[in-house]
C-alpha positions in Angstrom: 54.9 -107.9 -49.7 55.3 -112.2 -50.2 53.3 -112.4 -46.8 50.4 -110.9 -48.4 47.9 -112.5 -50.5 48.4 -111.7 -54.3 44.8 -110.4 -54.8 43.6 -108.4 -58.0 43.1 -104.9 -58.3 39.9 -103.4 -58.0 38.4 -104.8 -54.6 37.8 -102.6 -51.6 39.7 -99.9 -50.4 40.0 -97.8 -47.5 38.6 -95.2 -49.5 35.6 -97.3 -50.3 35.4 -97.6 -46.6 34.6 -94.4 -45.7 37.9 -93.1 -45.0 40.6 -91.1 -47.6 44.2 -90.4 -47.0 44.8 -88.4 -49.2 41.9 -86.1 -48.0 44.1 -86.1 -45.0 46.9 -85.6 -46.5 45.7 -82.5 -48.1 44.0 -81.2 -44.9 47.4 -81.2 -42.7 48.8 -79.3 -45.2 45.7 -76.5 -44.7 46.0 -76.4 -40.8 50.2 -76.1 -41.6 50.2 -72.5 -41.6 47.2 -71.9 -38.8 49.1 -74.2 -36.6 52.7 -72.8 -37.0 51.1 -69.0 -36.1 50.6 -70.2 -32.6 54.1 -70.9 -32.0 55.6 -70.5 -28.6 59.7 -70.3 -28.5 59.4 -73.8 -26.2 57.9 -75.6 -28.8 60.4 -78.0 -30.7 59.6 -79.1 -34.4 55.9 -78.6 -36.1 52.8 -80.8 -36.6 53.2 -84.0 -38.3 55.5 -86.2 -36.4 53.8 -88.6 -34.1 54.2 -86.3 -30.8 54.6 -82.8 -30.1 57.3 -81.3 -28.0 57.6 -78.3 -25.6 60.8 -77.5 -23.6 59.6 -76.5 -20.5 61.4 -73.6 -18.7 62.4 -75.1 -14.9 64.1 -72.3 -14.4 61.7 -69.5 -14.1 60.4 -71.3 -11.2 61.4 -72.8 -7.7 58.8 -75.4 -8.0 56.9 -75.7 -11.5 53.5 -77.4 -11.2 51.9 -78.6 -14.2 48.1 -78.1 -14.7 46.0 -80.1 -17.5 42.1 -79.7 -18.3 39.9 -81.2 -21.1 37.1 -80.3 -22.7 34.9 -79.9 -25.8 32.3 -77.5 -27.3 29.2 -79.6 -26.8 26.4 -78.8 -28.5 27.1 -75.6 -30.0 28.6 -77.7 -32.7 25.1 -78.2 -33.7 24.4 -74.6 -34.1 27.7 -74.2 -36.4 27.0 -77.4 -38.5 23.3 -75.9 -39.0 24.8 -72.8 -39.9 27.3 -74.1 -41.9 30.2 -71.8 -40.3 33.3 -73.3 -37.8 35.0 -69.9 -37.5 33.7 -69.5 -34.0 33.8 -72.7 -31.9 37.2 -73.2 -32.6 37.9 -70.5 -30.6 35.4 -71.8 -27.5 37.3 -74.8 -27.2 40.3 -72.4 -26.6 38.3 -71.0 -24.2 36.5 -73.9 -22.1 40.3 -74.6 -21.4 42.6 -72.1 -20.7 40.0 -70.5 -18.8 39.9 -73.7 -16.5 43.6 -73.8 -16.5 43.5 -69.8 -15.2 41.2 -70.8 -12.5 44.2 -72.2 -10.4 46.9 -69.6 -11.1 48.3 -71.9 -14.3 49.6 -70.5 -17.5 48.6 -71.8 -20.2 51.5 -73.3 -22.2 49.9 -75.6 -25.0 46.6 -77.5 -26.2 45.9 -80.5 -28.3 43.0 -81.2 -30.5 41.3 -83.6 -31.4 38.4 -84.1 -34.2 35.9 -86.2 -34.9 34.2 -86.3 -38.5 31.8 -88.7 -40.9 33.7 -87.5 -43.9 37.0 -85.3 -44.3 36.3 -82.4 -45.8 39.8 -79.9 -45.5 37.7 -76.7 -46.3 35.9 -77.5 -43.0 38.7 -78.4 -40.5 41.0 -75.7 -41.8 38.5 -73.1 -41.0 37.6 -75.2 -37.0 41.6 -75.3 -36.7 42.1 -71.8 -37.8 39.5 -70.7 -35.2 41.3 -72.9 -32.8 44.8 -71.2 -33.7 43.0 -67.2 -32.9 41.9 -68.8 -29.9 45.3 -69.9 -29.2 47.4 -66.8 -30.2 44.7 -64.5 -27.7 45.6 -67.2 -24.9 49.3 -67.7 -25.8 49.4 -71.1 -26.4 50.8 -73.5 -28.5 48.9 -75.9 -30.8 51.4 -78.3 -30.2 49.5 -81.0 -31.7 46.1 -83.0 -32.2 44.1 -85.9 -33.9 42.1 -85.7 -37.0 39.8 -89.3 -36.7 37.7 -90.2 -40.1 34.5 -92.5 -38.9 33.6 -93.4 -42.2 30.1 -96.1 -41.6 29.9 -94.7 -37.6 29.4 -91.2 -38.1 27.1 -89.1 -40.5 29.1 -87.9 -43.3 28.5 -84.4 -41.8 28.7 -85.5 -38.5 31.6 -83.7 -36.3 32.8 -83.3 -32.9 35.8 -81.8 -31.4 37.7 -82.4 -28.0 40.8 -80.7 -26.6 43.5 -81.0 -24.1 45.7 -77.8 -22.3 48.5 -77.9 -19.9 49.6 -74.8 -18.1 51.7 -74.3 -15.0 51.8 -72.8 -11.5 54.3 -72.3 -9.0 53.5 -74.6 -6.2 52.2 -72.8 -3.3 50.7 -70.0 -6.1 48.0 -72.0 -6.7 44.3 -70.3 -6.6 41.5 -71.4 -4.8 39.0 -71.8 -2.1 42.0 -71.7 0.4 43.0 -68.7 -0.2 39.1 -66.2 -0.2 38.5 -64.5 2.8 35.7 -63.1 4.5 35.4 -59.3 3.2 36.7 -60.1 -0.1 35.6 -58.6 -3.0 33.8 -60.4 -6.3 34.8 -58.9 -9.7 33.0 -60.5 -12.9 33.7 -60.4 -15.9 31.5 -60.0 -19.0 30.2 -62.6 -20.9 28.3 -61.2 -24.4 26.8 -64.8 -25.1 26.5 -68.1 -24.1 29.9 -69.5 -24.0 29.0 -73.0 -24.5 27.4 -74.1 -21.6 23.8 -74.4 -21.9 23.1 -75.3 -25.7 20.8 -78.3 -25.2 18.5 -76.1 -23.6 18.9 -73.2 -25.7 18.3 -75.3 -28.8 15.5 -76.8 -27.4 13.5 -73.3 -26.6 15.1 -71.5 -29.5 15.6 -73.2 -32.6 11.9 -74.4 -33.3 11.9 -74.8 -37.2 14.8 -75.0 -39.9 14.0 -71.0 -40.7 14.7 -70.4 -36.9 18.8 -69.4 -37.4 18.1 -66.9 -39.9 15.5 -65.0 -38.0 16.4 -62.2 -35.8 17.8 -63.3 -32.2 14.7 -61.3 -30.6 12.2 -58.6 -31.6 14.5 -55.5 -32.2 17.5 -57.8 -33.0 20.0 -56.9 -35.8 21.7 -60.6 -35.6 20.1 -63.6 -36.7 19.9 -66.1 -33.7 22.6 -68.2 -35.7 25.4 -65.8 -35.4 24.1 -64.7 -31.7 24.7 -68.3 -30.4 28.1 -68.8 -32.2 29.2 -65.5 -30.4 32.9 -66.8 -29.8 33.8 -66.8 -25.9 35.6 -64.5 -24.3 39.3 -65.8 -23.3 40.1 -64.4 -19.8 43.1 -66.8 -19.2 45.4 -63.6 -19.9 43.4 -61.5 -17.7 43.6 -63.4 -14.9 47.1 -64.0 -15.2 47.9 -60.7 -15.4 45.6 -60.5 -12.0 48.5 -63.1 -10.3 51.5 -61.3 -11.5 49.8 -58.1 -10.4 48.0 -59.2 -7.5 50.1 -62.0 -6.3 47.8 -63.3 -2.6 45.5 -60.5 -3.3 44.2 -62.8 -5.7 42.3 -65.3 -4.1 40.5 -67.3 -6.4 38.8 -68.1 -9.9 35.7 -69.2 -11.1 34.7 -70.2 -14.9 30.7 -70.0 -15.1 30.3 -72.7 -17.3 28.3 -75.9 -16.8 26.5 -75.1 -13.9 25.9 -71.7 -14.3 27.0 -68.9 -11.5 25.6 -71.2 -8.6 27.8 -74.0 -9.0 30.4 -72.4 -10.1 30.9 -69.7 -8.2 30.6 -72.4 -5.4 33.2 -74.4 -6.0 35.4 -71.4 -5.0 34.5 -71.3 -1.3 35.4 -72.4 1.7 32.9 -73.7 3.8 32.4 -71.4 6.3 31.5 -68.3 3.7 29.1 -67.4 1.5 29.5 -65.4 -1.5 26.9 -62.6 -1.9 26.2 -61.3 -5.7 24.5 -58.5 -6.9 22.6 -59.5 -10.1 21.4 -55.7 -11.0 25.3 -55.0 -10.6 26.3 -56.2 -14.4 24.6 -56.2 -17.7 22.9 -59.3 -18.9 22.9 -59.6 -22.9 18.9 -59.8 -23.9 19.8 -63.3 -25.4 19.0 -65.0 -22.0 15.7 -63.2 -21.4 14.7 -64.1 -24.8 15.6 -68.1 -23.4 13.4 -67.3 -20.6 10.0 -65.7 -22.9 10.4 -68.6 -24.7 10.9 -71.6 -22.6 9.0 -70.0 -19.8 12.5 -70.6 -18.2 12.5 -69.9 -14.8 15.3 -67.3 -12.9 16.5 -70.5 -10.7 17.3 -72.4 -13.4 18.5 -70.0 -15.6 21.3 -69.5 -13.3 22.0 -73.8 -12.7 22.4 -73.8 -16.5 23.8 -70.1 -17.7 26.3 -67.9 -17.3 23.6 -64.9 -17.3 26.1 -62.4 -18.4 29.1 -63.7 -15.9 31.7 -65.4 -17.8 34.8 -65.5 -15.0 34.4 -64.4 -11.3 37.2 -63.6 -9.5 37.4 -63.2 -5.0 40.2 -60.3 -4.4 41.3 -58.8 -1.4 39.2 -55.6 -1.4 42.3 -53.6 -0.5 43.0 -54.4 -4.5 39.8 -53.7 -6.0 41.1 -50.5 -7.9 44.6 -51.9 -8.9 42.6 -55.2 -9.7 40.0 -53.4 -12.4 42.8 -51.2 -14.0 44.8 -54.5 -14.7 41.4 -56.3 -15.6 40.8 -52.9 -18.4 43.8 -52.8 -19.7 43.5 -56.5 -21.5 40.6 -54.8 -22.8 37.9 -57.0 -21.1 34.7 -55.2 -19.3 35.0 -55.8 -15.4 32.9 -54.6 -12.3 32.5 -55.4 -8.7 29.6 -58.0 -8.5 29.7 -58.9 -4.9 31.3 -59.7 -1.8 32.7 -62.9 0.5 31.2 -63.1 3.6 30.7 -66.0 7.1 28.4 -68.7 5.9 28.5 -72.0 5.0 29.7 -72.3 1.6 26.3 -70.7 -0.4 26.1 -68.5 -3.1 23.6 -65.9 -2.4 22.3 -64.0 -5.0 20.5 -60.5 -4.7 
């Protein structure tokens, strides 16, 4: 302490600042328990040293591959901070990433967080990081470890953002993709009852057109306020579509997550580009949520499916020799499935019908 300057008590402190460590202190030790329920049997030690560690398992593979995505929740967090509840988009950033991870073949094996917030308030992150953790214990994965950031003078006091980070892996030569689909392969989708998290600045924009908005009904006949229909949670399909590869094996093709870009561009990024994938919109249910997005905003249908999901939260190209093994599997994690379409010649399109 002599290389310090011998000041009096009573000037600024971090505190003062904008940023409390003992606020911090106390909010590790409310994530402890959310955190430790997530627990893999390769994960070594528990949050608070300066890195986590997973022991990965070489031998259940020839040729391990590891797979990392990133991601947030955008601005969905908007919605929750207007509602005042976390509970939800916790388990969307789950989401955004295994899901992405699943789209090559990967298992997801662990995520980091990180969070962004004006002022520290434990009550608050416990309840984000205990969504985060149900996300995590539907996916399997380990919250092996994350980043709590205090921007006292930068960020609003109730200011808050939130960022993660998965890794997964895939036997090399297993991996998913536009490779792999076929001409006179089948499309299953999967059901998505909301939003996800893709499309919220347009959403907001149509929807939320006074501070009283949230707490109306969702649409005329509605018995959910159009707060707690846009934090809907996201489906997880990572374990689904695993199940699919263990199943499956080549007669799993590839993966898309509708997400930013809505079935068009994600379903393309799944093709090769001499075919075209051909999907039946009458051929699954789209939640009245989206229409409601439409009435208002005068929204048209092309752009509604650049920017939503529409109902489609994970398409899937099978071999249609597998379509009835593929659904049973799909069931059985308890998610809704149906055929939505088909592969066929082309030039890379996604035509829908």
């Amino acid at each position: 302490m002599s290389r310090l300057l011998d000041q009096p008590s009573g000037g600024m402190t971090y505190a003062a600042a904008g940023v409390s460590i003992e606020q911090g202190d106390h909010a590790v030790e409310r994530i402890r328990e959310a955190v430790d329920s997530t627990k893999r049997a390769e994960v070594l030690g528990g949050i608070g040293g300066f890195a986590g560690l997973f022991a990965l398992n070489t031998k259940k593979m020839k040729e391990p591959v590891l797979v990392a995505s990133a991601d947030g929740v955008g601005t969905k967090l908007e919605v929750a901070r207007q509602v005042g509840r976390y509970d939800t988009v916790g388990i969307d950033l789950v989401a955004m990433l295994v899901d992405d991870l699943a789209c090559v073949g990967a298992e997801p094996l662990f995520l980091l967080d990180y969070v962004a917030v004006g002022a520290l308030d434990p009550h608050r992150l416990e309840e984000l990081v205990g969504g985060i953790a149900a996300g995590c214990r539907i996916a399997n994965t380990a919250l092996l470890g994350g980043e709590t950031a205090e921007h006292g003078g930068v960020m609003g006091p109730d200011d808050l953002d939130v960022a993660g980070f998965a890794v997964g892996v895939v036997e090399r030569g297993r991996e998913l993709g536009p490779h792999r689909v076929h001409k006179g392969d089948v499309l299953l989708g999967f059901a998505s009852p909301g939003l996800r998290s893709n499309g919220y600045s347009l959403a907001r924009k149509v929807l939320i057109t006074s501070d009283a908005s949230l707490s109306e009904p969702s649409y005329d006949g509605s018995s959910r306020t159009l707060g707690d229909e846009l934090l809907i949670p996201s489906v997880i399909y990572s374990p689904a579509i695993t199940a699919l590869h263990k199943k499956l094996g080549a007669g799993l093709r590839a993966a898309a997550h509708i997400t930013g870009g809505g079935i068009l561009g994600n379903v393309g990024r799944i093709l090769p580009p001499t075919r075209d994938a051909v999907i039946h919109m009458e051929s699954f249910e789209t939640p009245e949520i989206f229409f409601e997005i439409q009435r208002r905003g005068q929204v048209s249908a092309d752009e509604m499916v650049r920017v939503f999901n529409c109902g489609l939260g994970m398409v899937v190209a099978i071999d249609a020799d597998d379509t009835d093994s593929a659904i049973e599997v799909a069931r059985a994690t308890g998610l809704t499935v149906s055929v939505v379409g088909h592969v066929r010649s082309g030039s890379g399109s996604v035509i829908l019908s």
